[in-house]
FIFITI-839254 format. One record per atom (N, C-alpha, C): residue number from 1; residue in one letter; atom name; y, x, z. Coordinates in Angstrom, 2 decimals, decimal comma. Each point is the difference from the previous one (the first is absolute). Example, Ala and Ser with C-alpha at 12.3 -4.5 7.8 and 13.67 -1.06 7.14 Angstrom:
<rs>
<nr 1; rest a; atom N; py -5,69; px 13,19; pz 7,80>;
<nr 1; rest a; atom CA; py 1,19; px -0,89; pz 0,00>;
<nr 1; rest a; atom C; py 1,20; px 0,90; pz 0,00>;
<nr 2; rest s; atom N; py 1,05; px -0,35; pz -0,72>;
<nr 2; rest s; atom CA; py 1,19; px 0,82; pz 0,06>;
<nr 2; rest s; atom C; py 1,09; px -0,77; pz 0,73>;
</rs>
This chain:
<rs>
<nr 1; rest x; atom N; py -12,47; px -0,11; pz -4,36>;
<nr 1; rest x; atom CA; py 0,54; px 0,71; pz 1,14>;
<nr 1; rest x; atom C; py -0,95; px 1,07; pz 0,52>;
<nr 2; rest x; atom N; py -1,33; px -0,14; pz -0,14>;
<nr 2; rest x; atom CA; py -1,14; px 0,80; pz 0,57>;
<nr 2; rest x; atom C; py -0,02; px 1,52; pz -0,85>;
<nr 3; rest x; atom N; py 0,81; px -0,50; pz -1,17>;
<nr 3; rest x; atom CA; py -0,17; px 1,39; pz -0,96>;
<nr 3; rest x; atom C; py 0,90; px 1,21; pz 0,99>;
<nr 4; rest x; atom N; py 1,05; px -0,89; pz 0,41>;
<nr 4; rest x; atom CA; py 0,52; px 1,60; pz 0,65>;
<nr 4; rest x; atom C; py -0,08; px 0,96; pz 1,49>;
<nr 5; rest x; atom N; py -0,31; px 0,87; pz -0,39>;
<nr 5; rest x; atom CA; py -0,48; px 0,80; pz 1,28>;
<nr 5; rest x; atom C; py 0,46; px -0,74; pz 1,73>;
<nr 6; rest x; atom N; py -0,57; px 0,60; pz 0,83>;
<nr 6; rest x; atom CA; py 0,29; px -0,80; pz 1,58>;
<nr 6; rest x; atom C; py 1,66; px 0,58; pz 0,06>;
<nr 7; rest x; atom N; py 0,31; px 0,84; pz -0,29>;
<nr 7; rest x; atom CA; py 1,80; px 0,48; pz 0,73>;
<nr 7; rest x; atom C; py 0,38; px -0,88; pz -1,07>;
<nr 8; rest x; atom N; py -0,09; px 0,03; pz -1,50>;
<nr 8; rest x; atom CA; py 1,01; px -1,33; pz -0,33>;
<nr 8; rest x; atom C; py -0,26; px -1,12; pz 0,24>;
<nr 9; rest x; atom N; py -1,18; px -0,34; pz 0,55>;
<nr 9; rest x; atom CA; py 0,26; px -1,64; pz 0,49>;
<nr 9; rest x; atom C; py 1,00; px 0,21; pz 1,17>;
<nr 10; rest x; atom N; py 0,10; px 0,74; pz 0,71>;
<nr 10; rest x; atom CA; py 1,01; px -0,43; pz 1,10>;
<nr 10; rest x; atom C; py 1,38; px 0,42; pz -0,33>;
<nr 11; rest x; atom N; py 0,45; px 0,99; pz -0,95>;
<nr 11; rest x; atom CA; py 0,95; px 0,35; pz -0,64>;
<nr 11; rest x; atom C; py 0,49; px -1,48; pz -0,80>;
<nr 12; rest x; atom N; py -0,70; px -0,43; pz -0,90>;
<nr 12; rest x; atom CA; py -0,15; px -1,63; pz -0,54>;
<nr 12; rest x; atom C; py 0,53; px -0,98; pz 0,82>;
<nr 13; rest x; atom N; py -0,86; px -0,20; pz 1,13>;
<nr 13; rest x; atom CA; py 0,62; px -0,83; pz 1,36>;
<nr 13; rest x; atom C; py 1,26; px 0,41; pz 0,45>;
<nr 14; rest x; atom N; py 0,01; px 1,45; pz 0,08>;
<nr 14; rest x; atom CA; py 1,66; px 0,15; pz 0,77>;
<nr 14; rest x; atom C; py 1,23; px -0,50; pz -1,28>;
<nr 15; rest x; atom N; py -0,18; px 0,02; pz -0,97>;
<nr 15; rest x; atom CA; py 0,63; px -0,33; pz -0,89>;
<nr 15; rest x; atom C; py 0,34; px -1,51; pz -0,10>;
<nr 16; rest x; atom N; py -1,29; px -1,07; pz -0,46>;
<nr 16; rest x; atom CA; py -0,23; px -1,28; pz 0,51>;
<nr 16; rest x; atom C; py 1,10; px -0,45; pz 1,22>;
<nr 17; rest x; atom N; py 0,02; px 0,30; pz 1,05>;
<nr 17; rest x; atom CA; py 0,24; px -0,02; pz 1,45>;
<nr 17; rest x; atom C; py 1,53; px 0,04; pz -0,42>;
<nr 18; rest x; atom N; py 0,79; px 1,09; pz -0,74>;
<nr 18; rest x; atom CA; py 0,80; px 0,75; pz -0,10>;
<nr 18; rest x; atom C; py 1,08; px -1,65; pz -0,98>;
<nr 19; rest x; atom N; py -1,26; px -0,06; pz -0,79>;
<nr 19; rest x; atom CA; py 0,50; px -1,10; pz -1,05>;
<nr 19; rest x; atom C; py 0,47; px -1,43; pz 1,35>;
<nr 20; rest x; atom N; py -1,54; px -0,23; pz 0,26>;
<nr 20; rest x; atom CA; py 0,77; px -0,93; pz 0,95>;
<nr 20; rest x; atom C; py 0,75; px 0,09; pz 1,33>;
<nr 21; rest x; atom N; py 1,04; px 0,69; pz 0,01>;
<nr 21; rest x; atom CA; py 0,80; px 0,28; pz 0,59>;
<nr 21; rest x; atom C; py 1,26; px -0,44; pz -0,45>;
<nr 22; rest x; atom N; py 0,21; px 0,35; pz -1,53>;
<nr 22; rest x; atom CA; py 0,95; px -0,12; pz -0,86>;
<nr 22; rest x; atom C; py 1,28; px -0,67; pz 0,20>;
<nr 23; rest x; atom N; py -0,69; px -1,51; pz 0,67>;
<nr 23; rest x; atom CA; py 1,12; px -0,78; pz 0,45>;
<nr 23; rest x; atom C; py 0,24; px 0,23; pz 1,13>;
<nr 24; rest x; atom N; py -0,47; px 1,11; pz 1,02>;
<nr 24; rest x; atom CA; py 0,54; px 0,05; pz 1,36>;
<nr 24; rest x; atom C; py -1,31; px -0,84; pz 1,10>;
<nr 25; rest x; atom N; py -0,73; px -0,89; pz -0,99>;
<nr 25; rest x; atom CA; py -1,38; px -0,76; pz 0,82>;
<nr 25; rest x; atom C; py -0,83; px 0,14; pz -0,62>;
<nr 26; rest x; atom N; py -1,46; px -0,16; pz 0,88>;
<nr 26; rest x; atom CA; py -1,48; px -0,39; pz -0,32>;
<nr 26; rest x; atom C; py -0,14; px -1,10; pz 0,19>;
<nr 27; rest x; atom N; py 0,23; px -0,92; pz -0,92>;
<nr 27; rest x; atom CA; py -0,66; px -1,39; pz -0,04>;
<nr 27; rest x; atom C; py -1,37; px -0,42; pz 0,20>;
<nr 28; rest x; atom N; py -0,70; px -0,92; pz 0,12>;
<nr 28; rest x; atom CA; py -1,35; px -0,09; pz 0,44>;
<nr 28; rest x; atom C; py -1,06; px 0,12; pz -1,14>;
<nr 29; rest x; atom N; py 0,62; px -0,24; pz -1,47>;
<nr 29; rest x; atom CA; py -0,56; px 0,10; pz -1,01>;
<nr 29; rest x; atom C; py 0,00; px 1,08; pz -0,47>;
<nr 30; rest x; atom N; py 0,87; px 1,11; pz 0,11>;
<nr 30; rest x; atom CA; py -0,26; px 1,13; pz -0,11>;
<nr 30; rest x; atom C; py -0,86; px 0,63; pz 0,82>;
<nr 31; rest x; atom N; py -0,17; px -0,35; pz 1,27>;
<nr 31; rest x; atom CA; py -1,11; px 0,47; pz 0,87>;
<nr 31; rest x; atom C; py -0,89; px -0,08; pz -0,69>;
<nr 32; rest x; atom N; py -0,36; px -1,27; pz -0,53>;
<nr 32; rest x; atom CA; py -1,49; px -0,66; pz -0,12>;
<nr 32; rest x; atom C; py -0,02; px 0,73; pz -1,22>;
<nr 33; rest x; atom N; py 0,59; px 0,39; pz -1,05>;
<nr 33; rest x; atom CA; py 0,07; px 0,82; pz -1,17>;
<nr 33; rest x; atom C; py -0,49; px 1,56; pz 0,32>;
<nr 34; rest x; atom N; py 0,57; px 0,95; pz 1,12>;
<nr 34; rest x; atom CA; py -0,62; px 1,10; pz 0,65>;
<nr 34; rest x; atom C; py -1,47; px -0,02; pz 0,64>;
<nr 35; rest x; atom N; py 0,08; px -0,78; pz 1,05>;
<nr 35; rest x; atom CA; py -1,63; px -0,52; pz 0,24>;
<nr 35; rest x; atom C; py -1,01; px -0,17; pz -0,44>;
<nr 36; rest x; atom N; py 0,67; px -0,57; pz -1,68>;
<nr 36; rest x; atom CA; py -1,10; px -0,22; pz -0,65>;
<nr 36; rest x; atom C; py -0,44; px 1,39; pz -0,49>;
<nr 37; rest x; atom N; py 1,16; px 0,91; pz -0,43>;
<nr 37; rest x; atom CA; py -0,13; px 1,26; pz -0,97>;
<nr 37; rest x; atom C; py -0,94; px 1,13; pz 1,52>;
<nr 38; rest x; atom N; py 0,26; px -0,05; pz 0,95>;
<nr 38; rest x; atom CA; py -0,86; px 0,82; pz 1,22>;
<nr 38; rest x; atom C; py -1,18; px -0,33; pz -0,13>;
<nr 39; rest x; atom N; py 0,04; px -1,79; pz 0,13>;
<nr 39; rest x; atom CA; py -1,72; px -0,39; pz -0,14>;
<nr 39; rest x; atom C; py -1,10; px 0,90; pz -1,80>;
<nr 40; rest x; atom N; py 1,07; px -0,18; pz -1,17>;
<nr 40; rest x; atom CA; py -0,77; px 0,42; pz -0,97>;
<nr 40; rest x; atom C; py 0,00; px 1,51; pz -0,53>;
<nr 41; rest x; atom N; py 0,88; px 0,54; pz 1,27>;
<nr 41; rest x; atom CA; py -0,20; px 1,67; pz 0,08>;
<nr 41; rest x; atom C; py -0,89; px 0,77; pz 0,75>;
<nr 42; rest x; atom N; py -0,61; px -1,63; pz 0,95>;
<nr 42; rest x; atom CA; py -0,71; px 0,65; pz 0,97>;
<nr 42; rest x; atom C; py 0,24; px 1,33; pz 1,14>;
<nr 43; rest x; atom N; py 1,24; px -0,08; pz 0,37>;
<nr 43; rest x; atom CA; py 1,00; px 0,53; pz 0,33>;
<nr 43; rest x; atom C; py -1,18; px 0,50; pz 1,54>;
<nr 44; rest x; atom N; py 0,00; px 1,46; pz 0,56>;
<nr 44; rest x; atom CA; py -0,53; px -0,33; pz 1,36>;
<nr 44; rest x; atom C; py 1,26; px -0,39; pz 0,76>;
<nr 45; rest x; atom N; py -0,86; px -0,42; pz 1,54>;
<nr 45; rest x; atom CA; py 1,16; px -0,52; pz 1,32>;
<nr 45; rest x; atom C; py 1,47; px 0,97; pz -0,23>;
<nr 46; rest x; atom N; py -0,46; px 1,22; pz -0,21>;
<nr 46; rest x; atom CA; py 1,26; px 0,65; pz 0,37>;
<nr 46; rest x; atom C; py 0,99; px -0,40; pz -0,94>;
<nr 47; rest x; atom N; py -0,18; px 0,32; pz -0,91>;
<nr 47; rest x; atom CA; py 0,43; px -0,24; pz -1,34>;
<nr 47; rest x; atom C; py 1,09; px -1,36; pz -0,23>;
<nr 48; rest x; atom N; py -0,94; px -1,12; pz 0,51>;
<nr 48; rest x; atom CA; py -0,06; px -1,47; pz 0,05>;
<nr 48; rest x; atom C; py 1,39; px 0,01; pz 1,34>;
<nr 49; rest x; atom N; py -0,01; px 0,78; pz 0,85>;
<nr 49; rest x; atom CA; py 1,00; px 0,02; pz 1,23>;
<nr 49; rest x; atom C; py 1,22; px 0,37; pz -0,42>;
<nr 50; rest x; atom N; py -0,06; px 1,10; pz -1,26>;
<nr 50; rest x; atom CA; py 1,46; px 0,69; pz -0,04>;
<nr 50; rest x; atom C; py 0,66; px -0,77; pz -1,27>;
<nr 51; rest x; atom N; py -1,11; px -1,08; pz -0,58>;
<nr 51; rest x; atom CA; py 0,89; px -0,70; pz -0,46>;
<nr 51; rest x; atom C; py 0,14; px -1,13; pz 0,50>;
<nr 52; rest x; atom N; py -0,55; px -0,71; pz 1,00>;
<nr 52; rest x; atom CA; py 0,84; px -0,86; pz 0,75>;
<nr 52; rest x; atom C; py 1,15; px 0,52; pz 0,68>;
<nr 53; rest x; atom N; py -0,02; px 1,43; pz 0,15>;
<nr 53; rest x; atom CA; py 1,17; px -0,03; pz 0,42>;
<nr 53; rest x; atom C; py 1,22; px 0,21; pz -0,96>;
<nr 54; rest x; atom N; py -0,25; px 0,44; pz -1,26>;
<nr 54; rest x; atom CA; py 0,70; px -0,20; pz -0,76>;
<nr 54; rest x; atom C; py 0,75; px -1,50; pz -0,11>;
<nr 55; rest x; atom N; py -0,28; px -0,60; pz -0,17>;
<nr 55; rest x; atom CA; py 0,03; px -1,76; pz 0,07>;
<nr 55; rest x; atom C; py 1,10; px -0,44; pz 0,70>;
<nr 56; rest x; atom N; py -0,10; px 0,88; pz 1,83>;
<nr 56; rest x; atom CA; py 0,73; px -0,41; pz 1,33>;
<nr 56; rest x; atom C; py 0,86; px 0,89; pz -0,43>;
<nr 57; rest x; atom N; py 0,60; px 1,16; pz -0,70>;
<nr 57; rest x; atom CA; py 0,67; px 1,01; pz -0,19>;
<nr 57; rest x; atom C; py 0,10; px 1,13; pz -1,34>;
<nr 58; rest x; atom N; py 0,76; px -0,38; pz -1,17>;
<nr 58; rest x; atom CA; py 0,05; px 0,55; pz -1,04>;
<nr 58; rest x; atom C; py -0,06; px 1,29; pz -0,10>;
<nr 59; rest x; atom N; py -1,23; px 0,68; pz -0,79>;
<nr 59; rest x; atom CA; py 0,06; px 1,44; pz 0,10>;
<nr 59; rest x; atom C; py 1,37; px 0,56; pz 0,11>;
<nr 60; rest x; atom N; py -0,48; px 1,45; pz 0,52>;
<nr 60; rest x; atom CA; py 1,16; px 0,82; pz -0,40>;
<nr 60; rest x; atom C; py 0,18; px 0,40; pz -1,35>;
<nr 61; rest x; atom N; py 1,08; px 0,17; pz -0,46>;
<nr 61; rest x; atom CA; py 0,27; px -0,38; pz -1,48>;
<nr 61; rest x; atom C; py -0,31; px 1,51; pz -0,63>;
<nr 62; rest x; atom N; py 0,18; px 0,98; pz 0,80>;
<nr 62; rest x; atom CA; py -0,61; px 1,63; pz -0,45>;
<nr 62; rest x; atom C; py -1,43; px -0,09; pz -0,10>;
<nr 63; rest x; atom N; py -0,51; px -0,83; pz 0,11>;
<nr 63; rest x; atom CA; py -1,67; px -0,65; pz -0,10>;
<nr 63; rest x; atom C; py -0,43; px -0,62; pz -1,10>;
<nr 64; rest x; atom N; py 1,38; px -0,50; pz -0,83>;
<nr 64; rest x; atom CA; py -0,22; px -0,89; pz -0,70>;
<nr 64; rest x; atom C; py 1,05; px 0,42; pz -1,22>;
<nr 65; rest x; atom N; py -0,87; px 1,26; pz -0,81>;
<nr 65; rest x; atom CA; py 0,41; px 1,17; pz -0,65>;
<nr 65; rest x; atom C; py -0,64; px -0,31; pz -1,56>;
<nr 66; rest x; atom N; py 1,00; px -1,28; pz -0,88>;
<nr 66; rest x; atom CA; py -0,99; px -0,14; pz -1,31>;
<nr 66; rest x; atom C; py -0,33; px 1,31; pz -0,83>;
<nr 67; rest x; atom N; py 0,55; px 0,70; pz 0,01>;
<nr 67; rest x; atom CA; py -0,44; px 1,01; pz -0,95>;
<nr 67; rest x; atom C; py -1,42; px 0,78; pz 0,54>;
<nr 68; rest x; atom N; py -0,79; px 0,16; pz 1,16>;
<nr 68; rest x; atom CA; py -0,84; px -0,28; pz 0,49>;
<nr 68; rest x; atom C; py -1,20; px -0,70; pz -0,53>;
<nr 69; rest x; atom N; py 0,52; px -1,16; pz -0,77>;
<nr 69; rest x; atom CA; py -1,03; px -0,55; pz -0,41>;
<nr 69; rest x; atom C; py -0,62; px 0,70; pz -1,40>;
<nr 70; rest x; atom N; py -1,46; px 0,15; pz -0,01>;
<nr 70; rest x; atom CA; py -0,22; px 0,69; pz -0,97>;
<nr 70; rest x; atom C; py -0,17; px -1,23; pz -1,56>;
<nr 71; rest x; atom N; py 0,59; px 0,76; pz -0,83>;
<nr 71; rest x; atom CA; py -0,02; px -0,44; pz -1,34>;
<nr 71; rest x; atom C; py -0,90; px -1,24; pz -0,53>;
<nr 72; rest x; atom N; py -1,15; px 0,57; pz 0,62>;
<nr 72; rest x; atom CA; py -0,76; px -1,21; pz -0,59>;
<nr 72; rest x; atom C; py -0,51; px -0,94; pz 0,89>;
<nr 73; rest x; atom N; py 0,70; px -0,43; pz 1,26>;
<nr 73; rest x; atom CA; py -0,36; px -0,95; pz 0,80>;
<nr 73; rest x; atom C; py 1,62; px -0,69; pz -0,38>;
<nr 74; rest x; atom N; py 0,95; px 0,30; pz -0,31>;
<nr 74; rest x; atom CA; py 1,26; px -0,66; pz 0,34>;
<nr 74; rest x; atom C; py 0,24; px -1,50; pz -0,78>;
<nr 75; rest x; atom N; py -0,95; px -0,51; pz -0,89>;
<nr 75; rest x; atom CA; py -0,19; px -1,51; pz -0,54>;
<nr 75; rest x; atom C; py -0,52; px -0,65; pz 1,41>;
<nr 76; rest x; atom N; py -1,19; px 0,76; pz 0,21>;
<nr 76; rest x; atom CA; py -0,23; px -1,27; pz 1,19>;
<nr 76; rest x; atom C; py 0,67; px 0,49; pz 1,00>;
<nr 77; rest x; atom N; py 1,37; px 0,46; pz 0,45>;
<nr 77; rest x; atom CA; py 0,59; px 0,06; pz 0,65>;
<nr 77; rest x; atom C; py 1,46; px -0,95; pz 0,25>;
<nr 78; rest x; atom N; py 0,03; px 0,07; pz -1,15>;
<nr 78; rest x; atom CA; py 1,14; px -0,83; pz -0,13>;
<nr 78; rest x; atom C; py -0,44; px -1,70; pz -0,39>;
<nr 79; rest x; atom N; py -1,30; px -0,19; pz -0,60>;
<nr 79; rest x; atom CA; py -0,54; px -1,15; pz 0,05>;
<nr 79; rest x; atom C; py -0,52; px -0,52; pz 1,43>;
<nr 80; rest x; atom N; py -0,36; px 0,73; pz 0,88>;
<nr 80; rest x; atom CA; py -0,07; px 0,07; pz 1,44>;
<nr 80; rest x; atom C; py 1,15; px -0,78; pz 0,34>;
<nr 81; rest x; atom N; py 1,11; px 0,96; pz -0,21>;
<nr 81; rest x; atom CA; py 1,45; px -0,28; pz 0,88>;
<nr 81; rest x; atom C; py 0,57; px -1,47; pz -0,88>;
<nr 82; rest x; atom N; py -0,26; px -0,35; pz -0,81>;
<nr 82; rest x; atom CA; py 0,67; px -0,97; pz -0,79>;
<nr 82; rest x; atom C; py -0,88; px -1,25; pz 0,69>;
<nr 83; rest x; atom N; py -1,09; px 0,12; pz 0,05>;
<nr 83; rest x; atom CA; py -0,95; px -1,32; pz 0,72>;
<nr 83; rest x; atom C; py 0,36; px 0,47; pz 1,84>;
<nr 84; rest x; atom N; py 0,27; px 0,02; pz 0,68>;
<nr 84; rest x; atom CA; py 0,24; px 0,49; pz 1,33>;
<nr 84; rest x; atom C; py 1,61; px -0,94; pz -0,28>;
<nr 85; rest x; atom N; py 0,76; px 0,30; pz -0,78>;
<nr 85; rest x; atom CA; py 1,19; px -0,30; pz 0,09>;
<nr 85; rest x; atom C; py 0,18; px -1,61; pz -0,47>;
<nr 86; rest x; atom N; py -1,08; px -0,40; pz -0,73>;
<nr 86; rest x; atom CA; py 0,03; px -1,22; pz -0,62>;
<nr 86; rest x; atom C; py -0,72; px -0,72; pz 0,63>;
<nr 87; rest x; atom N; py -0,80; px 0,35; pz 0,77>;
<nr 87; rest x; atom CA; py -1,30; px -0,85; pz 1,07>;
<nr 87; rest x; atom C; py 0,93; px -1,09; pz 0,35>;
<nr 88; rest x; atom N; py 1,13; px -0,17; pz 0,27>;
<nr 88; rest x; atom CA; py 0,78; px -0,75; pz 1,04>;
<nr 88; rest x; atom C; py 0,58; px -1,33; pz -1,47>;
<nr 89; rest x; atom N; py -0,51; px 0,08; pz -0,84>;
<nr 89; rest x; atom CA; py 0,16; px -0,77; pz -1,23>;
<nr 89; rest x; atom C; py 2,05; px 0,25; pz -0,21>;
<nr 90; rest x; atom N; py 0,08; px 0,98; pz 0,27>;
<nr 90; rest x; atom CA; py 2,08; px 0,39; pz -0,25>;
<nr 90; rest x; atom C; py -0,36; px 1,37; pz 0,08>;
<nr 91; rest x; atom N; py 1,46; px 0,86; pz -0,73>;
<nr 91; rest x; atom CA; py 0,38; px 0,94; pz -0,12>;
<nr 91; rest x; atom C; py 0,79; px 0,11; pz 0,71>;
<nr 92; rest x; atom N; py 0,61; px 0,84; pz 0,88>;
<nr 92; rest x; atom CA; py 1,54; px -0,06; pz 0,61>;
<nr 92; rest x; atom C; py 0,52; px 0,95; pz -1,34>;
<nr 93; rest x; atom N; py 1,45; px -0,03; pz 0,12>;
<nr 93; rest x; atom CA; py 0,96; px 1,05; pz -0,98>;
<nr 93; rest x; atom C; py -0,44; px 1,81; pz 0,72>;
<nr 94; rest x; atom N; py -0,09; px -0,46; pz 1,59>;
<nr 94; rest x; atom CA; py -0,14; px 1,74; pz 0,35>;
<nr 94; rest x; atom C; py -1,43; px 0,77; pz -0,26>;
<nr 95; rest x; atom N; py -1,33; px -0,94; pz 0,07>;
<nr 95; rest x; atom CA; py -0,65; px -0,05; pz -0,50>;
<nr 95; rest x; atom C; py -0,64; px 0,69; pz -1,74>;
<nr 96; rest x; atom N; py 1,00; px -0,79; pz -0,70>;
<nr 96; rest x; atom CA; py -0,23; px 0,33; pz -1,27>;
<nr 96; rest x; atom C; py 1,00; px 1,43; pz -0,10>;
<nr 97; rest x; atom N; py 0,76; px 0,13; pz 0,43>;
<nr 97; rest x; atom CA; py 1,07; px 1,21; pz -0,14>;
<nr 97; rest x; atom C; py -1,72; px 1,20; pz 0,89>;
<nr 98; rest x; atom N; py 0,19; px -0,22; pz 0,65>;
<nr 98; rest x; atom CA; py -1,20; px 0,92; pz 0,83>;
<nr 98; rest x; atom C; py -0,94; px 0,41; pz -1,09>;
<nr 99; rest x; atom N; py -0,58; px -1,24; pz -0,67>;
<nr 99; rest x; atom CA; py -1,03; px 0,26; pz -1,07>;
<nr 99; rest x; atom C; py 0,30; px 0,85; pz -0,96>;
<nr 100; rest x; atom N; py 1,10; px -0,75; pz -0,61>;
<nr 100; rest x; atom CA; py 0,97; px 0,82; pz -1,33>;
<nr 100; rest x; atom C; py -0,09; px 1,92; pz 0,14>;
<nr 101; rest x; atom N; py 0,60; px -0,04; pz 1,40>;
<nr 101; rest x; atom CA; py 0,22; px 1,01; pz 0,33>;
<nr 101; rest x; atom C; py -1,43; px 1,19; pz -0,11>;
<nr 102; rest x; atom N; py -0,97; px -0,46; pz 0,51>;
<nr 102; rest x; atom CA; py -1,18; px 0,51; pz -0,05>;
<nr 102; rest x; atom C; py -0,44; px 0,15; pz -1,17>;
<nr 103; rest x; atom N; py 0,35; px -1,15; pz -0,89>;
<nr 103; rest x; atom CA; py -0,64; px 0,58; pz -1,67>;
<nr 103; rest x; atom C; py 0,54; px 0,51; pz -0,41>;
<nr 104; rest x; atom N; py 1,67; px 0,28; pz -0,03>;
<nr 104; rest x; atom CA; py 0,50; px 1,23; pz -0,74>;
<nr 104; rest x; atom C; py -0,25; px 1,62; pz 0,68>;
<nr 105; rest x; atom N; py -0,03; px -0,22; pz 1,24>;
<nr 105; rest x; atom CA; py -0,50; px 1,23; pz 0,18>;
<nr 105; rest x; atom C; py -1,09; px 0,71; pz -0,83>;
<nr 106; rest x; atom N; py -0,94; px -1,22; pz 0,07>;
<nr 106; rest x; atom CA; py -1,47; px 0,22; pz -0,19>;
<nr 106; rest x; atom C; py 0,22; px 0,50; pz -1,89>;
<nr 107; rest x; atom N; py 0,82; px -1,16; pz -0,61>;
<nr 107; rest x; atom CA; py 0,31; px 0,23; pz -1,18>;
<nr 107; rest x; atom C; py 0,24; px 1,84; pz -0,57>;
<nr 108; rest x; atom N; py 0,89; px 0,17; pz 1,03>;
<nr 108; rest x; atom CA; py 0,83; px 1,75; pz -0,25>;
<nr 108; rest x; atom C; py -0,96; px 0,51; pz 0,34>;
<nr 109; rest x; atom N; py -1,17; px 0,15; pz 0,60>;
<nr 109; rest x; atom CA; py -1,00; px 0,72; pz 0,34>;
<nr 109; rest x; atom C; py -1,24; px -0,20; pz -1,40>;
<nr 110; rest x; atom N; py 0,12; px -0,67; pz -0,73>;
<nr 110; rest x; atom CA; py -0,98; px -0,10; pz -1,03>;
<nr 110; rest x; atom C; py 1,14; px -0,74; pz -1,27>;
<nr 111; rest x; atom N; py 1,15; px 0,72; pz -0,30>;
<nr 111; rest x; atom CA; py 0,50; px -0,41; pz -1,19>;
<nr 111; rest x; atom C; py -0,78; px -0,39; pz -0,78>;
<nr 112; rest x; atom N; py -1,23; px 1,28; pz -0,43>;
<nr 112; rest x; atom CA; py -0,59; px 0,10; pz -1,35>;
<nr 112; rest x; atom C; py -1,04; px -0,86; pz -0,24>;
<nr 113; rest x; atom N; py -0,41; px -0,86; pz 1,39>;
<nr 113; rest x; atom CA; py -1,08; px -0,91; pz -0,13>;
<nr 113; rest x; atom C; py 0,38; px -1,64; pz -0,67>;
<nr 114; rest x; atom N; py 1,52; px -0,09; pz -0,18>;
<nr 114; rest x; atom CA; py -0,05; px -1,15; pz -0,21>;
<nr 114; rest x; atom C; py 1,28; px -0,63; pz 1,16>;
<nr 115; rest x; atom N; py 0,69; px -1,40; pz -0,64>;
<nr 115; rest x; atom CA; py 1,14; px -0,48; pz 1,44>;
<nr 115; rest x; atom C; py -1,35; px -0,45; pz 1,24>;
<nr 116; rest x; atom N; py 0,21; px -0,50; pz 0,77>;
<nr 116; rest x; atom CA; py -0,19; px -0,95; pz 1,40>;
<nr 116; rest x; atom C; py 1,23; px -1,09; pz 0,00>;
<nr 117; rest x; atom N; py -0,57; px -0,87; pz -0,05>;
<nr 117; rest x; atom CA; py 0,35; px -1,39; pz -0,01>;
<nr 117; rest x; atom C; py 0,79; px -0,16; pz 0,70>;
<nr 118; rest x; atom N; py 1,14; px -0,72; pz 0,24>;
<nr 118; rest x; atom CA; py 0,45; px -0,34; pz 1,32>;
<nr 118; rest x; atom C; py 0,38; px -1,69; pz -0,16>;
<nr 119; rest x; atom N; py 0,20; px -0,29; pz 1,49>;
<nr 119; rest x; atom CA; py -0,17; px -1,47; pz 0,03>;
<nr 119; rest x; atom C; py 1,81; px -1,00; pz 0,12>;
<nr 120; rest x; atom N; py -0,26; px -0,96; pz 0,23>;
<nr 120; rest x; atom CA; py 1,54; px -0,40; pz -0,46>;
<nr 120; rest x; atom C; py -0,64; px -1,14; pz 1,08>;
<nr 121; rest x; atom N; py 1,14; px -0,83; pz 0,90>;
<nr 121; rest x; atom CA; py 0,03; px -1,28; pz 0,50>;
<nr 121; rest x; atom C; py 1,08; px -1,10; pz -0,85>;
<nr 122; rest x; atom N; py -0,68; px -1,15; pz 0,99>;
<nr 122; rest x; atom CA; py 0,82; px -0,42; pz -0,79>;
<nr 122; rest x; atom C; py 1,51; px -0,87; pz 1,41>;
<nr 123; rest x; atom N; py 1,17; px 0,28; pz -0,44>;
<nr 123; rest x; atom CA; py 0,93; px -0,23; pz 0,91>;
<nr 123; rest x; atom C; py 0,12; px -1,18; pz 0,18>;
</rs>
């Protein structure tokens, strides 16, 4: 996580945040899943504030702009969002549709690199 510059760690977090939202809540394990990622970003106060408030209140979604993400951070981006979403040991269906959604974007933005995975629950 330390590899990427200070605006994408919080770009990262608003995303994270964004993920756990997915189902409409922040569960406490997803907290403790963000908390942990502030503590090993070393996030300053301010920083550390606007994503607690992320937490109490899901970014604005014009904030939360994947194509934005640059090329070669978007693995640990979506490995980010996949552990944030799984912290809670379940997937919801809106959840994984959220995810899905994010890797094909991400996919059409780097055809030539190869697919992005996407994940499946189980019903």
């Amino acid at each position: 996580m330390n590899v990427l510059p200070p605006e994408e760690r919080l770009s990262l977090l608003r995303f994270v945040c964004s993920f756990a939202w997915a189902d409409l809540r922040v569960n406490e394990a997803e907290r403790h899943f963000v908390h942990g990622l502030v503590r090993r970003m070393r996030l300053n106060e301010t920083d550390a504030e606007l994503v607690e408030g992320w937490l109490k209140h899901p970014p604005n979604p014009e904030e939360v702009d994947p194509l934005l993400i640059p090329a070669e951070h978007r693995a640990i981006f979506l490995e980010t969002a996949l552990g944030v979403m799984a912290s809670d040991g379940q997937i919801s269906p809106s959840e994984t549709e959220t995810y899905n959604l994010l890797a094909e974007l991400l996919r059409g933005e780097e055809e030539d690199e190869g697919e992005t995975e996407q994940i499946e629950i189980d019903a």
